[in-house]
C-alpha positions in Angstrom: 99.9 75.5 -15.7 95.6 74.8 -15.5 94.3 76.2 -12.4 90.7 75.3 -11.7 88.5 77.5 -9.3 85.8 76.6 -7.1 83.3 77.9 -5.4 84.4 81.7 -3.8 87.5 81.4 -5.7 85.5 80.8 -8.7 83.3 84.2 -8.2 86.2 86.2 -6.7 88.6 85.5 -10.3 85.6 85.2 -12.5 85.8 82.1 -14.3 86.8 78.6 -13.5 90.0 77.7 -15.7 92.7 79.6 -16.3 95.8 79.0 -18.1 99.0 80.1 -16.7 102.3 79.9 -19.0 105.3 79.3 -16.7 108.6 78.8 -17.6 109.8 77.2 -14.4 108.6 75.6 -11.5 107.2 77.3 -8.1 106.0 76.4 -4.7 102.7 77.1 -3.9 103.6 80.2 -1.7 104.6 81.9 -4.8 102.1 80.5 -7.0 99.7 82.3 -4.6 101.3 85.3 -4.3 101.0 85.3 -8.7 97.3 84.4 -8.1 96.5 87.5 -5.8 98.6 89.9 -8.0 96.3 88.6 -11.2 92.8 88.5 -9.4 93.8 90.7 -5.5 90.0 89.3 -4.7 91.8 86.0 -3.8 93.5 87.4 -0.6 91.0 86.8 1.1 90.2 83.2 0.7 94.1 82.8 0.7 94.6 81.9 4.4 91.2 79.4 4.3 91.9 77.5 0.8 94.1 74.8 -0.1 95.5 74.0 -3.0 95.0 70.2 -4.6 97.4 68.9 -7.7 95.0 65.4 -8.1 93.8 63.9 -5.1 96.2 65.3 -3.0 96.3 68.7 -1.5 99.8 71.1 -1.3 101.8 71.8 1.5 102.9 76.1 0.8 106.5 74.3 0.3 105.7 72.2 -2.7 107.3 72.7 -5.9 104.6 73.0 -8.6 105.5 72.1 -12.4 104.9 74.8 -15.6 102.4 70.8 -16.7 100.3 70.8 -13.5 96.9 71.3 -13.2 96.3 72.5 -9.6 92.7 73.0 -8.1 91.8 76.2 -6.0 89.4 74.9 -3.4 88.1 77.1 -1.0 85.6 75.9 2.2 83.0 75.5 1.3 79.9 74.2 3.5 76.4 73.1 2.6 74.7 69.1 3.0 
């Protein structure tokens, strides 16, 4: 799995891909819970980000594939 961060969650993992090798699929709960356990500076954004898999953004019950490429996007403000 590709995750790209944004943003805080960009500063908070320190980079903005990462590569994840997964062997089966996952909701997005659990994909968040492997997320804080690699980089526990994510906890924090946790609760105010969503995750996005193209244009459409992940209810905590979806079931993620070891092929996706899921965005972290946290709020983010500015004009």
């Amino acid at each position: 799995m590709i995750l790209l961060y944004f943003a805080h969650a960009r500063r908070a993992t320190g980079c903005s891909l990462e590569e994840i090798p997964l062997t089966s699929p996952l909701t997005v709960s659990l994909l968040w819970d492997l997320l804080v356990q690699r980089h526990p500076e994510l906890a924090a954004l946790r609760n105010v980000s969503r995750l996005a898999r193209g244009d459409d953004f992940l209810p905590n019950d979806a079931v993620l594939a070891p092929a996706d490429e899921i965005a972290v996007i946290p709020p983010v403000s500015g004009g």
